[in-house]
BABATI-861459 format. One record per residue: residue in one letter; x, y, z of N, C-alpha, C in turn. Coordinates in steps of 0.05 Angstrom, whole numbers. Example, Ala and Ser with C-alpha at 12.3 -4.5 7.8 and 13.67 -1.06 7.14 Angstrom:
SITE  A  264  -114  156  246  -90  156  264  -66  156
SITE  S  257  -45  142  273  -21  143  258  1  157
END
This chain:
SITE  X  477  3  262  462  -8  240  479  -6  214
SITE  X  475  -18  199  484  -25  170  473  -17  149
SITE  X  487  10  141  480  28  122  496  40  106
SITE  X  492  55  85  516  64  73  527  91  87
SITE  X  552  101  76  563  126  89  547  141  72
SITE  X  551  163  101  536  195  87  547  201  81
SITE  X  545  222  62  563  248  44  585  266  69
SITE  X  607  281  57  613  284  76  602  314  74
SITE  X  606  326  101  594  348  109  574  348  117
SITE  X  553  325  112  532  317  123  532  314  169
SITE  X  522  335  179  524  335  211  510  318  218
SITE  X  514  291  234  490  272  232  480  289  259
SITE  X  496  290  276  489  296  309  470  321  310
SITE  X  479  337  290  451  366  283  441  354  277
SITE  X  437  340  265  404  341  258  386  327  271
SITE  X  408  308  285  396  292  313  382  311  336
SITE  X  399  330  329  393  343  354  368  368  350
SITE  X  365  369  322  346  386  316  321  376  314
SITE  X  318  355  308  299  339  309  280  337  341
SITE  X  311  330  355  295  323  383  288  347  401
SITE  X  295  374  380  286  398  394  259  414  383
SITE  X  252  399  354  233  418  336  220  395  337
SITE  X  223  368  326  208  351  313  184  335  339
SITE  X  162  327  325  147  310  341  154  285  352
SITE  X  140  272  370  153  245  377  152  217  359
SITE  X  139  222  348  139  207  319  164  205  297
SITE  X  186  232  299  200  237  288  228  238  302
SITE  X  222  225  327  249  232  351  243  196  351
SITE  X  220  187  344  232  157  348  231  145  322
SITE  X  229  153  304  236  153  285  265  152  272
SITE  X  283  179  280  315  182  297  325  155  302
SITE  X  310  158  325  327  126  346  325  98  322
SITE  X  297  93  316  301  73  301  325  70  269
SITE  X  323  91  260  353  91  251  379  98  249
SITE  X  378  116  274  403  119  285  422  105  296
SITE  X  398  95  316  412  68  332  397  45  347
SITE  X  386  36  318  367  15  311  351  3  337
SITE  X  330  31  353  316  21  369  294  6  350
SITE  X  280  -5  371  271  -26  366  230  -13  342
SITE  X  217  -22  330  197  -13  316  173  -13  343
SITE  X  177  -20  367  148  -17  384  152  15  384
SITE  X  173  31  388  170  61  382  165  69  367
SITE  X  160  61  338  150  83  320  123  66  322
SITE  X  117  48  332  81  34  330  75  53  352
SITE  X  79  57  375  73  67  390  66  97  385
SITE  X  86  109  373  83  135  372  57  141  347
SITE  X  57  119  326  38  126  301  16  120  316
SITE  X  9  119  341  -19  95  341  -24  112  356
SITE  X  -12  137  362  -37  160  375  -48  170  345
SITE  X  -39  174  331  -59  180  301  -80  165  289
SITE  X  -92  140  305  -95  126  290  -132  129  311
SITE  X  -148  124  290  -177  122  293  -189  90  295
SITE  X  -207  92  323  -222  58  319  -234  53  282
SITE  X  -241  72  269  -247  72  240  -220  63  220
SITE  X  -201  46  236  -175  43  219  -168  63  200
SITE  X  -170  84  205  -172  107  185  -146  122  201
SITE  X  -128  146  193  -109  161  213  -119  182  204
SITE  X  -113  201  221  -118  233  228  -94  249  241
SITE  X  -115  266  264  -104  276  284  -74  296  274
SITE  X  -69  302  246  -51  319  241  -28  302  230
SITE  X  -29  279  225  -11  260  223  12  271  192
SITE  X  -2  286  184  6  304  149  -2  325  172
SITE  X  21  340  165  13  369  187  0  392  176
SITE  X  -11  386  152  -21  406  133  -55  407  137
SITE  X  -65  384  157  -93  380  160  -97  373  189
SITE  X  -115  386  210  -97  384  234  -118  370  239
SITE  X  -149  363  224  -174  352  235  -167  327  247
SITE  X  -179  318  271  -175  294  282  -188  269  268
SITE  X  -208  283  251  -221  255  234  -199  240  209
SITE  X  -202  218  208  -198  204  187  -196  214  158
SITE  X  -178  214  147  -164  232  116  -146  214  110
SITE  X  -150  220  77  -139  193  59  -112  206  59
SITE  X  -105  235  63  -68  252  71  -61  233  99
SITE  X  -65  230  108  -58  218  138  -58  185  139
SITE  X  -75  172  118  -71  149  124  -57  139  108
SITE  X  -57  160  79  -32  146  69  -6  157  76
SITE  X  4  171  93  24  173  100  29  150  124
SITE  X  8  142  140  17  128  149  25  93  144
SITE  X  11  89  122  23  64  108  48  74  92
SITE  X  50  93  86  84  99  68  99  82  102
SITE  X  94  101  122  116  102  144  124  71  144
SITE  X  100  52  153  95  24  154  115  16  136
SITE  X  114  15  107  112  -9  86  151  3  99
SITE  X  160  32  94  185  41  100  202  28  126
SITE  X  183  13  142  188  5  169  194  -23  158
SITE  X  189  -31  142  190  -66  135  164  -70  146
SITE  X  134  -63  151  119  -73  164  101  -68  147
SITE  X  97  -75  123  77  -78  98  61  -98  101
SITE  X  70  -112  128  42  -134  129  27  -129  150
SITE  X  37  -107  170  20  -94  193  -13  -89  193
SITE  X  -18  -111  212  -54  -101  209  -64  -72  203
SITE  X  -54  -51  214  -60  -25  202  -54  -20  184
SITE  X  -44  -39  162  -41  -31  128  -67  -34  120
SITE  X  -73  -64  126  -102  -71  124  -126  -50  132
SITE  X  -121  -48  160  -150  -38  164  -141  -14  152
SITE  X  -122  4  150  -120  31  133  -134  26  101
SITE  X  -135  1  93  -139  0  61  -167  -1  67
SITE  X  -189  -17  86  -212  -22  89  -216  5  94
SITE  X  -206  18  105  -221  42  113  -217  60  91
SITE  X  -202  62  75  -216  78  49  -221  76  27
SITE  X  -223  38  26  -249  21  10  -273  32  15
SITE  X  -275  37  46  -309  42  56  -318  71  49
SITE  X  -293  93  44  -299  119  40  -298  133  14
SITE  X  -291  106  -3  -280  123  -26  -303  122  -44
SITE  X  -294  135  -76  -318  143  -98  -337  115  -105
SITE  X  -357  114  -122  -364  94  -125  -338  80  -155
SITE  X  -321  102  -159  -312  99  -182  -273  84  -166
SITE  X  -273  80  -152  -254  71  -129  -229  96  -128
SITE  X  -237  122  -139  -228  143  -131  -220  155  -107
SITE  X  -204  170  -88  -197  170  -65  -199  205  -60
SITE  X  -213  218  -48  -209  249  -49  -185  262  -31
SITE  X  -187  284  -42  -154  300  -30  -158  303  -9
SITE  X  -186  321  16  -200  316  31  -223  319  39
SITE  X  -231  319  55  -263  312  59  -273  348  73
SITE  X  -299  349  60  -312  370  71  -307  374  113
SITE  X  -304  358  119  -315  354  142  -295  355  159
SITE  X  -266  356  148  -237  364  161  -237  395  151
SITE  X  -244  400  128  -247  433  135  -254  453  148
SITE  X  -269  446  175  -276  455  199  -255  466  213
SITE  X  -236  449  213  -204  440  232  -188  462  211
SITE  X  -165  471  233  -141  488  216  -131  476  193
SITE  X  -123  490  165  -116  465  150  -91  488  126
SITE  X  -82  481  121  -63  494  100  -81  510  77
SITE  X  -81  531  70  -99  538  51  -103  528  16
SITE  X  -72  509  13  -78  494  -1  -88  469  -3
SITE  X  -103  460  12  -116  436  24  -144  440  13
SITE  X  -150  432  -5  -187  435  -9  -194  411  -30
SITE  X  -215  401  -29  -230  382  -45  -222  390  -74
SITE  X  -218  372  -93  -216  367  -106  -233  342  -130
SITE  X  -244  354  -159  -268  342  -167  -257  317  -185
SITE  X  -270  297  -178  -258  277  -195  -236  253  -193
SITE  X  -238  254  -158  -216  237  -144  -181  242  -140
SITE  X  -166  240  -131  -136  258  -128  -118  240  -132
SITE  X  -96  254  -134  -73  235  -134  -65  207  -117
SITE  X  -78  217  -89  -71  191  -74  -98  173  -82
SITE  X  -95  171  -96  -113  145  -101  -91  126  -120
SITE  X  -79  139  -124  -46  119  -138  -36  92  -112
SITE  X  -35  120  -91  -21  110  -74  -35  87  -61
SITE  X  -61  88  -53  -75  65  -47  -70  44  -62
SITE  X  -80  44  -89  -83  24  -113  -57  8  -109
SITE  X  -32  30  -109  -3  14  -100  1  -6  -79
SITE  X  -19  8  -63  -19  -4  -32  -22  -36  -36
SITE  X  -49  -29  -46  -66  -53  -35  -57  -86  -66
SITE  X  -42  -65  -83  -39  -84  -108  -8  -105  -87
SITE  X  14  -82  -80  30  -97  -62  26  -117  -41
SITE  X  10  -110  -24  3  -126  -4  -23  -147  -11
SITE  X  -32  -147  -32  -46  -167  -42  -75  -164  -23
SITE  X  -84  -138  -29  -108  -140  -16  -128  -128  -38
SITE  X  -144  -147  -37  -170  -154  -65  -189  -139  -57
SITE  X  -215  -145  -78  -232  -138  -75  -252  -115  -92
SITE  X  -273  -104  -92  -281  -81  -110  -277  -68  -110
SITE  X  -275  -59  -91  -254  -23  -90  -228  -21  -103
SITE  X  -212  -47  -96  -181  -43  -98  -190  -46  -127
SITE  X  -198  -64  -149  -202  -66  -182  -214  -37  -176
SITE  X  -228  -28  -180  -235  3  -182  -226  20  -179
SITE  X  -204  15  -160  -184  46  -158  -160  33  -173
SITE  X  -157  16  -177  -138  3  -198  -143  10  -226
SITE  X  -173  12  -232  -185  16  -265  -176  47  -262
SITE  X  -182  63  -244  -185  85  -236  -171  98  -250
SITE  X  -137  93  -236  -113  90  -236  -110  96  -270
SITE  X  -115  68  -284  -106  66  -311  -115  82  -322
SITE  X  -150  77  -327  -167  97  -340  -142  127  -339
SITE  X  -141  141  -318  -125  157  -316  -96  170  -336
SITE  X  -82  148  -327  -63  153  -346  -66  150  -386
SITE  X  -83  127  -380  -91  119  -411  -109  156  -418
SITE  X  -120  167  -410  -129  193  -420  -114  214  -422
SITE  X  -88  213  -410  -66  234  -412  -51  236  -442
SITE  X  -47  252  -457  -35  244  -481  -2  235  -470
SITE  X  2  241  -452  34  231  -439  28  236  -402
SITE  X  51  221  -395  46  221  -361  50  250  -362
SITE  X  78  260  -382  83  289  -366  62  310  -372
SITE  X  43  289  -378  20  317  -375  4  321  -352
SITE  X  15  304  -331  5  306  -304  15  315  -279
SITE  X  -5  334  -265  18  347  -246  42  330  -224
SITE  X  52  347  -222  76  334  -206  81  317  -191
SITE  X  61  317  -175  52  305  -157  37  276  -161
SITE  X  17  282  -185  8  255  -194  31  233  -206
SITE  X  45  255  -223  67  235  -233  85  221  -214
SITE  X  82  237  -184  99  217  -162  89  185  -155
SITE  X  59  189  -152  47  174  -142  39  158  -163
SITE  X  39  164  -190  32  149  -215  53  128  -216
SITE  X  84  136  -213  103  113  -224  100  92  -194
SITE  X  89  107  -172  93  82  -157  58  63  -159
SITE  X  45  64  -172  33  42  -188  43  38  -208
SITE  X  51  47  -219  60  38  -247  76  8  -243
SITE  X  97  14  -224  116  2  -211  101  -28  -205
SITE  X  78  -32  -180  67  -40  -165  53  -53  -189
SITE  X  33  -41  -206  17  -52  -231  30  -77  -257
SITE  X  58  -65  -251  70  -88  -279  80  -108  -258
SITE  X  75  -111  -228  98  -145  -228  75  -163  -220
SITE  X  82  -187  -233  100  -198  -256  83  -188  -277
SITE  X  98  -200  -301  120  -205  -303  132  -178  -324
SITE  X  112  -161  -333  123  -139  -349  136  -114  -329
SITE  X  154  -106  -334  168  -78  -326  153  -59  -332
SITE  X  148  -25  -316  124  -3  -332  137  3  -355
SITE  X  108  11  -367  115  16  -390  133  36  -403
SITE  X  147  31  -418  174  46  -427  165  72  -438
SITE  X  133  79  -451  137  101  -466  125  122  -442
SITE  X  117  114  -422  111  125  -396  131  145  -389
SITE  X  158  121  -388  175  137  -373  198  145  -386
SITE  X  185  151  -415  205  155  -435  184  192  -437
SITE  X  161  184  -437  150  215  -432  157  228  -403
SITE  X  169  215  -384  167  222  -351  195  242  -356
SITE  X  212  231  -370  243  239  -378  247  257  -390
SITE  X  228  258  -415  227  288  -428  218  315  -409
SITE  X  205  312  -386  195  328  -380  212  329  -347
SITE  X  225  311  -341  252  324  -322  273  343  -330
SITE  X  274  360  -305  299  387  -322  325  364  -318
SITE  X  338  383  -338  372  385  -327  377  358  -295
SITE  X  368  374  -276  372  364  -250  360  341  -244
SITE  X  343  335  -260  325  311  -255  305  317  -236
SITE  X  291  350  -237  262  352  -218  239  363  -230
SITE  X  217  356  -213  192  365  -234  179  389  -216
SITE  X  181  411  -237  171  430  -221  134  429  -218
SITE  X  135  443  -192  101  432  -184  96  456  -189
SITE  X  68  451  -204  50  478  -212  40  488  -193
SITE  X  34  512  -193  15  526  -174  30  532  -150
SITE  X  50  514  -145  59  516  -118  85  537  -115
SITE  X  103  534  -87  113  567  -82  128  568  -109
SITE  X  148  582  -103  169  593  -121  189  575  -118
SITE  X  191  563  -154  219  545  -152  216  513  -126
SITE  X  190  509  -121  177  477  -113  176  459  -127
SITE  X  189  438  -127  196  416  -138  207  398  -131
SITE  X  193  378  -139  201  345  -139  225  342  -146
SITE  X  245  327  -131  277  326  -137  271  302  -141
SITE  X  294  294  -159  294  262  -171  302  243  -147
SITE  X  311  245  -126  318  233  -96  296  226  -90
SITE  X  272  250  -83  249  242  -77  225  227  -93
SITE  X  235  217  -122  219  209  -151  235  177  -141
SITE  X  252  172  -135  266  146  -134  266  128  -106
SITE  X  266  146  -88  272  127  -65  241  133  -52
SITE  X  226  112  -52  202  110  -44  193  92  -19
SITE  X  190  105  -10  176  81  16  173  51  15
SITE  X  155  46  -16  153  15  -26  171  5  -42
SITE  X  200  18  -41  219  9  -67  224  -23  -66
SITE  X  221  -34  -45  235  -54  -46  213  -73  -71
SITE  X  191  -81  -77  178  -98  -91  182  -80  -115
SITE  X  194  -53  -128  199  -35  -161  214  -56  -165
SITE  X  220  -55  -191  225  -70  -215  266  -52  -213
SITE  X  276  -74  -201  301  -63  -204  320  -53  -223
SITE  X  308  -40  -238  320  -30  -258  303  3  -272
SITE  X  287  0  -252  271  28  -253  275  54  -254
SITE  X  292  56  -222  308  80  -224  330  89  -249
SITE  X  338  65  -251  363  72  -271  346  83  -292
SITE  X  324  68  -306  313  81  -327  296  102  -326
SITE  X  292  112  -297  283  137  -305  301  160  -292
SITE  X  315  157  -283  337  183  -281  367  172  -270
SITE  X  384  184  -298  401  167  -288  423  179  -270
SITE  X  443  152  -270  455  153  -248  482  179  -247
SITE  X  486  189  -268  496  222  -257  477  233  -242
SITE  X  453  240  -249  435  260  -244  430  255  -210
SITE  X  418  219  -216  424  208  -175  448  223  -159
SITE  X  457  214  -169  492  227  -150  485  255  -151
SITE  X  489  274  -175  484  305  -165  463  310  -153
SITE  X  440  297  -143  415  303  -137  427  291  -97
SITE  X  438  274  -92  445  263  -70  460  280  -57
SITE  X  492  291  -67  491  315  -63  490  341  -63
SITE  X  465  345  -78  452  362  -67  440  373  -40
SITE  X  428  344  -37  411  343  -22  419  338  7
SITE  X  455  336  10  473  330  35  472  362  38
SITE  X  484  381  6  482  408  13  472  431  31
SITE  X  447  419  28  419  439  37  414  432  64
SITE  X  430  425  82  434  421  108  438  447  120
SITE  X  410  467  133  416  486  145  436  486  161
SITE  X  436  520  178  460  520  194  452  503  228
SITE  X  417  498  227  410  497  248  415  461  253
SITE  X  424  451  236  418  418  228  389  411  214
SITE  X  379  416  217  356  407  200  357  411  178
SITE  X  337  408  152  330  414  126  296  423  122
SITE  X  303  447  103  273  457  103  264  443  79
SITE  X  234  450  75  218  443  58  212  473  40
SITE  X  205  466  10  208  491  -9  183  502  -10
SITE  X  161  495  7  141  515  14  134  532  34
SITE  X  119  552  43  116  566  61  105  547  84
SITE  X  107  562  110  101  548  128  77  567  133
SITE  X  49  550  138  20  565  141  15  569  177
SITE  X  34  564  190  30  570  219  57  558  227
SITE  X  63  570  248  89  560  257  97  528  256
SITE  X  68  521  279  74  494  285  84  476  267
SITE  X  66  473  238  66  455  225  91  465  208
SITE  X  102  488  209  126  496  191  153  482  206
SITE  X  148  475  236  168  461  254  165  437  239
SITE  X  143  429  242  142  383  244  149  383  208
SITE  X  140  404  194  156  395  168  175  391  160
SITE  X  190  412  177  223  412  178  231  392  191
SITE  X  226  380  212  238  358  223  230  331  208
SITE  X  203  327  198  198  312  178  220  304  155
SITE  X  221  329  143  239  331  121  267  318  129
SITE  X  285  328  145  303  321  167  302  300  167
SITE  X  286  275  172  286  248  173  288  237  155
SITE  X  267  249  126  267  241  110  299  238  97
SITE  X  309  260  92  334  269  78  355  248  88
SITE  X  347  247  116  364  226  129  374  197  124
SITE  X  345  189  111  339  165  105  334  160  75
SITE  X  343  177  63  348  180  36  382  176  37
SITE  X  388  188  44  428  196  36  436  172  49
SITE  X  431  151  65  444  127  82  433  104  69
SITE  X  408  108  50  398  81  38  426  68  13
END
């Protein structure tokens, strides 16, 4: 396949191989498809045990919520995977958007998760949240890209704005929102305006040095690296000139390798929070692992 070179020191074969010893099968064909450009019926195949007749995904698909029901963590990870696959026009974008049109606030708000996955093992930072969550960005992004209408989508679109318009600056929003904020922002201005400049003229003041945003509340020294603020699942329809203006291109490069750096000894790459049970401390690491993968070769 036709990609750029990795950094050097980067092991591709570790982490190949760590993957296919820790990671799920979702993340071993995942591997193949960009390793050595098997074909996408493997990663449909492998996502579509996650996937509910309620077009909704579950089943642990975000390993941080293991309930088999339908969660707005799980389905929007699984349209990230999609739109990342080139398959942003995949009927399960759709029915993933209908299905949390049908669940969401009356205010087109999206919740972090639902009383009713709290039954199921779940990360102890996993709990409802008042007033709709961050992934409701991610929807609004969704559905504004792939051109899917309707009341919900204007409502979690107003949502969206209302939102930011009440912030005295983005960087007054946690870390996390601000991830999922620039990718509406992004999604919200085309055509024909670029986001708005004083957005991400506040997004800049409040990146360190390194270009990362540290996340509140969370472990020790957790944070958003500017790799993971830039290379987004839906980059291809951002406003090409985005990244550059919001972190620039020194900070890219030291942030890239960095991020070749932190290549354990085992091949994989960890994640900077605790792991709440083994299992899911495995599939994050191998998660991560893919990710990282598919960051440093874009």
């Amino acid at each position: 396949m036709n990609h750029r070179p990795l950094p050097p020191g980067v092991r591709v074969a570790d982490a190949e191989e760590f993957v296919y010893t820790h990671g799920r099968l979702l993340e071993r064909r995942r591997v193949d498809l960009m390793l050595h450009g098997g074909g996408t019926e493997g990663v449909l195949a492998a996502l579509e045990a996650y996937r509910n007749p309620d077009g909704g995904f579950g089943h642990g698909l975000e390993p941080d919520v293991r309930s088999p029901k339908s969660e707005a963590l799980s389905t929007l990870t699984a349209l990230d995977l999609l739109a990342g696959w080139d398959l942003a026009e995949h009927p399960w974008v759709r029915s993933g958007l209908e299905w949390v049109a049908s669940t969401s606030g009356l205010d087109g708000s999206v919740p972090f998760v639902t009383e009713a996955s709290l039954e199921w093992p779940h990360a102890p930072w996993v709990h409802p949240v008042p007033g709709g969550s961050h992934l409701t960005y991610g929807f609004a992004a969704a559905a504004l890209l792939t051109g899917f209408s309707g009341g919900w989508a204007e409502a979690a679109s107003d949502w969206c704005r209302l939102r930011l318009a009440r912030a005295s600056t983005v960087g007054d929003l946690p870390a996390y929102e601000i991830k999922y904020a620039l990718r509406f922002l992004a999604a919200d201005s085309l055509p024909p305006e670029p986001a708005d400049s004083s957005v991400l003229a506040s997004l800049r003041e409040r990146l360190s040095a390194e270009g990362s945003l540290p996340v509140e509340g969370g472990a020790e020294d957790e944070r958003i690296h500017a790799v993971d603020l830039v290379h987004d699942p839906w980059t291809v329809p951002f406003p090409s000139d985005l990244p550059g203006r919001l972190v620039p291109a020194a900070v890219m490069s030291r942030d890239r390798r960095w991020l070749a750096s932190a290549q354990d000894p085992d091949g994989g790459w960890s994640v900077d929070w605790p792991a709440w049970s083994p299992a899911p401390g495995l599939e994050w690491r191998a998660i991560r692992t893919v990710d990282a993968l598919e960051i440093l070769i874009r």
